[in-house]
Structure formats: structure tokens, C-alpha cells
C-alpha positions in Angstrom: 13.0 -2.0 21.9 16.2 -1.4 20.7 18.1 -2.0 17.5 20.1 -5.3 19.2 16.9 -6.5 20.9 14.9 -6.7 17.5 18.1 -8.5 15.7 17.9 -10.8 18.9 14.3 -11.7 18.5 14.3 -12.2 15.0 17.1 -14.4 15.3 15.3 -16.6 17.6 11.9 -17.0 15.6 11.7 -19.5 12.9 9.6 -17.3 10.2 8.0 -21.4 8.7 6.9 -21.8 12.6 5.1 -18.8 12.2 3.9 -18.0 9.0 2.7 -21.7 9.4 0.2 -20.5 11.8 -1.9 -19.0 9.4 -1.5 -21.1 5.8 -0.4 -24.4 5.4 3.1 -24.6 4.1 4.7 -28.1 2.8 8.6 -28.3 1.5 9.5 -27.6 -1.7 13.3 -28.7 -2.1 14.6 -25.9 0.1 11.6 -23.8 0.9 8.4 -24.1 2.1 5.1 -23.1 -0.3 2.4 -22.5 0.9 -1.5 -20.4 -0.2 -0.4 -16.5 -0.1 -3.0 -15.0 2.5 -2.7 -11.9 1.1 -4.7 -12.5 -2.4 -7.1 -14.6 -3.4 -4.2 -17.1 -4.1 -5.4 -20.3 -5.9 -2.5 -22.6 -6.4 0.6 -21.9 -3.7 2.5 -19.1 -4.4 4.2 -18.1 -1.2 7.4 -18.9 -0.8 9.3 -19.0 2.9 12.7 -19.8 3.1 13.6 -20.2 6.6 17.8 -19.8 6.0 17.2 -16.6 5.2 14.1 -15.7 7.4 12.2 -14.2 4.7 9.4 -14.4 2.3 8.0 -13.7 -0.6 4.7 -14.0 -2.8 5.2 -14.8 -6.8 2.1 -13.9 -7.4 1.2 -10.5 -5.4 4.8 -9.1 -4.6 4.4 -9.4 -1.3 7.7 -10.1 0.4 9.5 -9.8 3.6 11.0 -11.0 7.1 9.1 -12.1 10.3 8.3 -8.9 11.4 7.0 -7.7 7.8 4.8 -10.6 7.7 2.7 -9.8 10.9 2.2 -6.4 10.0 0.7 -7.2 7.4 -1.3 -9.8 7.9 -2.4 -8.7 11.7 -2.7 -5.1 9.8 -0.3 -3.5 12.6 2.7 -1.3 13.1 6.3 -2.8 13.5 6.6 -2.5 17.3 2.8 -3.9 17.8 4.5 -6.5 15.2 7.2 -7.0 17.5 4.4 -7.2 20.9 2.6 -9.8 18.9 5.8 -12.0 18.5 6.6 -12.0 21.9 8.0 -14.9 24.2 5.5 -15.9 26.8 5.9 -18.6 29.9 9.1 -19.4 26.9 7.0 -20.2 24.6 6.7 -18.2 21.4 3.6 -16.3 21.4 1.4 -14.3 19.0 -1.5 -12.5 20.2 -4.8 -13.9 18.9 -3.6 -17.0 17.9 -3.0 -21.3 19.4 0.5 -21.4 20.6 0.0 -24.8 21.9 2.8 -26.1 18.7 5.2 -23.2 19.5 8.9 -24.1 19.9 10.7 -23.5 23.3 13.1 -20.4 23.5 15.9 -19.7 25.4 14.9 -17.9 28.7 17.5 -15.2 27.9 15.3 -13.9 25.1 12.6 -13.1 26.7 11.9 -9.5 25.6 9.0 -6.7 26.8 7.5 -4.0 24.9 5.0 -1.6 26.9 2.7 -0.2 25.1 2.4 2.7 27.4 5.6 3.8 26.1 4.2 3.6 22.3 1.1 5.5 23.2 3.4 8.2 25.3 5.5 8.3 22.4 2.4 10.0 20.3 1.3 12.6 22.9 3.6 15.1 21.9 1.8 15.3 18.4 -1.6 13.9 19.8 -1.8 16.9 22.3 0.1 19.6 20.4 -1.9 22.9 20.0 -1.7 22.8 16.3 -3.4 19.3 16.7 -6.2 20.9 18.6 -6.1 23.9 16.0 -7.0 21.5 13.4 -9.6 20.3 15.0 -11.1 23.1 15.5 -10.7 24.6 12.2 -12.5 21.5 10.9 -15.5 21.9 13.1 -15.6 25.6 11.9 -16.4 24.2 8.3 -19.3 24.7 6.5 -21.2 21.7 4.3 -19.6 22.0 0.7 -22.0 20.8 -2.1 -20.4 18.2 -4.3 -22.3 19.0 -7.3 -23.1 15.6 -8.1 -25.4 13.5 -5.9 -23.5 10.4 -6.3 -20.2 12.0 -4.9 -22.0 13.6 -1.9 -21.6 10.4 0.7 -18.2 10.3 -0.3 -17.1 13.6 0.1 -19.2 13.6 3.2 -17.6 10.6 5.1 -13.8 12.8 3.9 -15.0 15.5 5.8 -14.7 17.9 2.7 -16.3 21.2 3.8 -16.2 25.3 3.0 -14.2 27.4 4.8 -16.0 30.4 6.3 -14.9 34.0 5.6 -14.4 34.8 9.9 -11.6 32.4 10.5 -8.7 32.5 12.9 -5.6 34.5 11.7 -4.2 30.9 11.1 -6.7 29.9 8.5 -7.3 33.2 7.0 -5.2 32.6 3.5 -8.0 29.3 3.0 -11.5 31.8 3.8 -14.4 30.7 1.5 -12.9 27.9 0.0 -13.5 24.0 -0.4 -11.5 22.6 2.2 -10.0 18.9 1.9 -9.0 17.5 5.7 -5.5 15.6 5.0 -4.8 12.4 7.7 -1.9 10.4 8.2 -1.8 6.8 7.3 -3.0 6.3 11.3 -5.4 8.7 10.7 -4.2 12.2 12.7 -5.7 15.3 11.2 -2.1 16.8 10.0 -3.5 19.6 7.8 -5.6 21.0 5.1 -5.5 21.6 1.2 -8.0 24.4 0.4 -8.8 24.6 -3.1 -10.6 27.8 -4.6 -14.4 27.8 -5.2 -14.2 28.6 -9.0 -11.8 27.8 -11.6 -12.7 30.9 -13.5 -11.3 33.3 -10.5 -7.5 32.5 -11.7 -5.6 35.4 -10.4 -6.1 33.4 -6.8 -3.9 30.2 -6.4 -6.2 26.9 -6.9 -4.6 25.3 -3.7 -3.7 26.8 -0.9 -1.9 24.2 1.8 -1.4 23.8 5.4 2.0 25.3 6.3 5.2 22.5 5.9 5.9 21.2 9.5 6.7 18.6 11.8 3.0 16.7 10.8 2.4 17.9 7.4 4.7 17.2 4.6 3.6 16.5 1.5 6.1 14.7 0.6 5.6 12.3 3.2 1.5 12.1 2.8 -0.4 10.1 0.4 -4.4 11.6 0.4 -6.7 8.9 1.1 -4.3 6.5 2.8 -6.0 6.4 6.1 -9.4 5.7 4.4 -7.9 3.5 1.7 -5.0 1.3 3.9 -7.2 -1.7 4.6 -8.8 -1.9 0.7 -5.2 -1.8 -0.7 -3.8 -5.0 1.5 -7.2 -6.7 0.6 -6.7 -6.0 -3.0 -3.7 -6.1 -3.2 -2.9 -3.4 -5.4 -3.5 1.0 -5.3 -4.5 3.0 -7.9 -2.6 6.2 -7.7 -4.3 9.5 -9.1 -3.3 13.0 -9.3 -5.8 15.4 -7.0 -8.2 15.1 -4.1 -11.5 15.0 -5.9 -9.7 12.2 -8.3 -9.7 10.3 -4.8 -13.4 10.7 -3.9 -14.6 9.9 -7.2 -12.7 6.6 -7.2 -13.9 6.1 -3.7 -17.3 6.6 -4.6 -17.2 4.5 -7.3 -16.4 1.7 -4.7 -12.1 1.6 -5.5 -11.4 2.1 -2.3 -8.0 1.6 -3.0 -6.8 4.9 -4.1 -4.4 7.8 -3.0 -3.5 10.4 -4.7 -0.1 12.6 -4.5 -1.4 15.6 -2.8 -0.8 18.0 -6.0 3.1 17.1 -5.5 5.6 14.9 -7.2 6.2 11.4 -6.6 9.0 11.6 -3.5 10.6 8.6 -1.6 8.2 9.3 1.0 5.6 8.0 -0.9 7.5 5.2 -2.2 8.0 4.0 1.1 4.5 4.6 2.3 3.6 2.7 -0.7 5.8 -0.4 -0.2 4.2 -0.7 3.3 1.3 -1.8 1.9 1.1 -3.4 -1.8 4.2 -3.6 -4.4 1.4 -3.5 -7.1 0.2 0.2 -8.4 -2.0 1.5 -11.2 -0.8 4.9 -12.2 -4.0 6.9 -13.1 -3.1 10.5 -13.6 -5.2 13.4 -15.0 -5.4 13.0 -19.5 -3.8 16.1 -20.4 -0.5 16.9 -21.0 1.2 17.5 -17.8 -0.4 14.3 -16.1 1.2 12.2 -19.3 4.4 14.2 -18.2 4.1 13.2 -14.7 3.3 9.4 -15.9 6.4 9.0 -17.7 8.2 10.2 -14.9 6.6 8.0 -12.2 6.2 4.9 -13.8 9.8 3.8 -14.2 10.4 5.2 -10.3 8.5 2.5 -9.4 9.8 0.1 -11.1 13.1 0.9 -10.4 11.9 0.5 -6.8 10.9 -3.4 -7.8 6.9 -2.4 -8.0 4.8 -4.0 -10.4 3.1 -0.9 -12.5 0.0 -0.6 -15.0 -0.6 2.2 -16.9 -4.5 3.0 -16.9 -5.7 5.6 -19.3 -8.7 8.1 -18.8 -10.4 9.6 -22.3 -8.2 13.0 -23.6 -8.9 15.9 -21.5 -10.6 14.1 -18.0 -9.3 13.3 -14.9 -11.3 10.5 -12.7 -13.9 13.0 -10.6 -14.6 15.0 -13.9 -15.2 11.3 -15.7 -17.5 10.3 -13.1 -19.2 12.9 -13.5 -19.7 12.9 -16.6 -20.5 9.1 -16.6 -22.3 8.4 -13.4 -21.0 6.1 -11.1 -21.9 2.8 -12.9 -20.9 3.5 -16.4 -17.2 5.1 -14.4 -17.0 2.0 -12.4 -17.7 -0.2 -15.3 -14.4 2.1 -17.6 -12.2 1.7 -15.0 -12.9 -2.3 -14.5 -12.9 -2.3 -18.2 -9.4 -0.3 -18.5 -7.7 -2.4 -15.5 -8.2 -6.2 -17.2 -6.7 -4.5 -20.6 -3.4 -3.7 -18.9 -3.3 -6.2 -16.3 -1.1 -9.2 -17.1 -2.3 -13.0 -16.6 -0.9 -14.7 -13.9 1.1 -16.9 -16.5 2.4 -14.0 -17.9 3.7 -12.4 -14.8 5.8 -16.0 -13.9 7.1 -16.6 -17.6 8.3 -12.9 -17.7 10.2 -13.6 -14.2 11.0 -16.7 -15.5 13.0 -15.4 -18.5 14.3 -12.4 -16.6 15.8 -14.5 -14.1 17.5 -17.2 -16.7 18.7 -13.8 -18.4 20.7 -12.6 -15.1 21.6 -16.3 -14.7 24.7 -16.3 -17.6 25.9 -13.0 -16.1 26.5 -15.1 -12.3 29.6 -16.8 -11.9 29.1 -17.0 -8.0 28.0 -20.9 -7.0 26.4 -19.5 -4.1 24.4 -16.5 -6.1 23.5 -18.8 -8.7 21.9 -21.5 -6.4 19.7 -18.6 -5.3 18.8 -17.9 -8.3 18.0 -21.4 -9.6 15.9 -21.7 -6.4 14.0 -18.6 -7.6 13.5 -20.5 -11.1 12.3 -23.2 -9.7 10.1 -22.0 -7.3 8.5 -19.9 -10.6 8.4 -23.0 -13.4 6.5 -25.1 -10.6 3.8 -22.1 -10.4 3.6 -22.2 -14.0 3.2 -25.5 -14.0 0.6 -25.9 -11.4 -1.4 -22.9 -13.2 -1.4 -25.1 -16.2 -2.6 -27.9 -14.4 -5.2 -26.2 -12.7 -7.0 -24.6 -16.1 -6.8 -28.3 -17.5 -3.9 -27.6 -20.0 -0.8 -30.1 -20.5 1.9 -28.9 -18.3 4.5 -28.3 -21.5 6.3 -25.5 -19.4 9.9 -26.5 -19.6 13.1 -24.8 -19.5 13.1 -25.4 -23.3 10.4 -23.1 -23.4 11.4 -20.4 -22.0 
């Protein structure tokens, strides 16, 4: 599908039509509100305005155009996005769903997307010998003891194995160590990170990785993804940690929702990946020096990028696999519930900070048209506040006066 043929389609969907297929939205001056399906929403928080074919969620983050929206919600790629919100018989059409209520389109819009040529597209990398070399190389693995009964399941469902000390020439640098299989976000086995067997043997590197190529790039891979993408859009947040084991403690403790950097720094690539699925992270790097380093760094990244971000902090010294260890999985589960509701914000909170943010940036906008948008935004936020007032059984005093 090309570039023109997207613009086309989008231009012919109305994004109320069919966001309205799955939450009921009602006007709101010029916007429609509606229950966010992407949280546990409450009171309506999702706001589409149909002008501008986009939308966004006050309360989660989440925000986007047509094509963003099915993604997420029909947990798909953009082009099986763009399949979905196809024009059938000239009637708009998504997969899975009544179109009985769907507008008419012009004929001359009718647009195709095989999905032989999506699945041809991945042969190349499905089928490359490397691919196959991977796979082999993880069958050659041995079982790798965790060390901590808890931890074994997880570690086991990761694939996490010792290297043997025969290997192919290709895998001879990553001989009798703990190996860590690394997926893509669709879940291709793109490489390896083999980390050595003691941390007392320090003239050997701890990590040895796959070699940089076309599939692996650390810069471009977030560990766990694969395994965590589905917890993250139910959550609606990630918890970001520092190494691999970090990642199968926090699985194993049942926060599915965790990645971890791959031993690297925080790149655009992640960013991106990041964005794709939640705009709401929980920075949880190792308590020591160079993870408080790190921290400072990567926190105002994301904010910069427009992400919501929560500091959590571990006790001096641990990182999340040595904590649960330490703890058992119970007592680490119960720290990190424990550490999230200190640093996470009420919902109130969240809209008043947004509220006075936005009347801040208001006196700088001379523009009519820029500050109609933004009085829109405003209002859209003071009636959330409001109707989260309502709903806990408190006056509704929220008033610009307030603010």
C-alpha cells in the first residue's frame, strides 16, 4: 500500500464511526468522549475529535489517528491495521466486527492489501541462514540452573540455557556460558547475549553479544518485548529495568510488563518501540551508582518524548533478580506493588497538573485558532476532574478559579 493510498483511506474513514464500534462515545461540544478501552477507565476519558481524525486518552496517554487506534486495540501491525479498515461491497469494513451501521464510500476508494505480499516480505529474514543458525544454536543449549526455584519456570519458558564448550566456530566466543535467547517484538530469534558463569572470573567480559547486523541491534531491541507486548497494552504501563535476569525476576513475580535495555543505553529505537505500546514507564534500574547515573539520564528522555515516567527505587546495592532473591517472590512482589502506589500520581492529580500546564501555555498563545485548541484541551480535562469528583461523592468545586 503505498504512501498516497494510506493518506486516501484515512481521509475517507471517519475515526467517531469507528472508534464508536467498540465504546460508546456521546458529544462533548466539539468532540466526542467516550470509556477509554485501553484501561480500566471508570468515568470517560477518551477523547476523539473527528476534524482532526485523531484521539487521545486523558487518563492513560494513549493517543493517535485511525490507524493507531486499531493496532492497538485489535493488537496488530499497521498494514494488518490498514487490512482491517478495508472497504468491502463499499461499505466500510473491519474484520471481526458488525458493519451493518457503516457509512457508504466512494467506489473509487476501494483499496486491497494481500497479505501474501506481507508474509513474502518476511521470508528473506524468516529463511535466512543466520535465522536457521539461531535455531540451531538454541537447540544445542544445555538446561542452565537458576539458582532459585522460584525463578526456574521463568527462565525456562525464556529459553535461558548453557552454552556447551563444542560449538560451531560462530558461537565459539559464548562456550560454557548462560545464554539469554533475544526476540523481536514479533518474536524472531535475532540473537543471543551470553553472560559468564561466574562473576568472580573478571579477566573474561560478563556479556558477550550476538554480532550487530541486519536482525540484531541493540539499539533497536527491548529484552522481553515479545513475551511482555500483550501485559503492557493491558496495563497500560512498562516497567523498564537494566539487565536480563532483572526481566525474569519481574516476570516471575507476575509484572509481566517489563523490558529491559539489553545492557545498552536508552536509544530512539527504544523510544519508538516504547511509544508503540504504552506512553506510561516505570524506570527501575539497578541501586548502585551507575544505574542512578543511567536514571537521571533516561528519565527526562522520556519525558521530553511526552511519556508519563515514575521513578521506582530498589534498596542500595540490588537490582530486581538479586531482590527477589533475596526476598522470595511474594515479599518482591509485595516491594514492588508497595514502591509503584508511592510514586504513582492519583488520577486527579494527573488532570489538575495538565490542567495548570495547559492554562500556563495558554498566555503565551496569541493565535485564535491555537488557543481554541487549547481551550478544548482544558475543557475536555476540568470535565474529567469534575466527573472524578462526582463519582468519589465529593462536591464538584473544580473551577477555573482553582486552578
Amino acid at each position: 500500500m503505498t504512501k498516497q493510498e494510506i493518506q486516501e483511506l484515512k481521509a475517507s474513514l471517519s475515526i467517531r464511526e469507528v472508534i464508536g464500534r467498540y465504546t460508546t462515545l456521546r458529544r462533548v461540544g466539539r468532540r466526542w468522549m467516550g470509556l477509554c478501552p485501553f484501561h480500566g477507565d471508570r468515568h470517560p476519558s477518551l477523547s476523539v475529535n473527528e476534524e482532526k481524525g485523531s484521539f487521545v486518552c486523558y487518563a492513560c496517554g494513549e493517543r493517535g489517528d485511525v490507524f493507531a487506534f486499531v493496532s492497538k486495540i485489535e493488537k496488530v501491525g499497521f498494514v494488518e491495521a490498514a487490512n482491517k479498515l478495508s472497504i468491502d461491497s463499499g461499505q466500510l469494513s473491519i474484520e471481526g466486527k458488525d458493519n451493518k451501521d457503516a457509512r457508504l464510500l466512494p467506489e473509487r476508494l476501494a483499496i486491497k492489501e494481500k497479505k501474501e505480499n506481507s508474509d513474502a516480505e518476511q521470508l528473506p529474514v524468516v529463511n535466512s541462514q543466520l535465522s536457521i543458525e539461531n535455531e540451531a544454536f538454541l537447540a544445542m543449549l544445555l538446561p542452565a540452573g537458576s539458582g532459585c526455584p522460584e525463578l526456574t519456570p521463568t527462565w525456562l519458558d525464556f529459553g535461558v540455557g548453557q552454552s556447551p564448550f563444542l560449538v560451531p566456530e560462530r558461537w565459539k566466543a559464548m562456550r560454557n556460558r548462560l545464554v539469554f535467547p533475544v526476540r523481536d517484538e514479533e518474536g524472531r530469534l535475532v540473537g543471543f547475549a551470553a553472560r559468564r558463569l561466574s562473576d568472580e572470573d573478571r579477566d573474561k567480559p560478563k556479556y558477550i553479544n550476538s554480532e550487530t547486523g541486519e536482525q540484531y541491534r541493540k539499539s533497536e531491541l527491548l529484552y522481553g518485548l515479545y513475551e511482555a507486548r500483550e501485559a503492557i497494552r493491558r496495563e497500560g504501563s512498562v516497567f523498564l529495568v537494566e539487565g536480563y535476569k532483572d526481566v525474569l525476576a519481574m516476570h516471575a513475580a507476575g509484572f509481566r510488563h517489563t523490558v529491559a535495555l539489553c545492557g545498552t543505553a536508552l536509544c530512539t529505537g527504544h523510544i519508538a518501540l516504547l511509544k508503540r505500546y504504552t506512553t506510561s514507564v516505570r524506570v527501575m534500574l539497578d541501586a548502585d551508582k551507575a544505574g542512578r547515573k543511567a536514571t537521571d539520564a533516561i528519565v527526562p528522555t522520556l519525558v521530553g518524548e511526552g511519556m508519563e515516567v515514575v521513578r521506582i527505587g530498589l534498596p542500595e546495592g540490588d537490582d530486581p533478580d538479586s531482590l527477589f532473591r533475596r526476598l522470595g517472590k511474594e515479599a518482591f512482589a509485595a516491594y514492588v506493588r508497595e514502591a509503584v502506589r508511592l510514586v504513582q500520581p492519583s488520577e486527579e492529580l494527573v488532570l489538575l497538573g495538565r490542567i495548570r500546564k495547559g492554562v500556563g501555555l495558554l498566555s503565551g498563545v496569541a493565535e485564535t485558532e491555537k488557543r481554541e485548541r487549547l481551550l478544548m484541551v482544558l475543557e475536555d480535562c476540568l470535565a474529567q476532574l469534575k466527573g472524578l469528583s462526582a463519582a468519589a461523592c465529593r462536591p464538584a468545586t473544580m473551577d477555573w478559579r482553582w486552578v
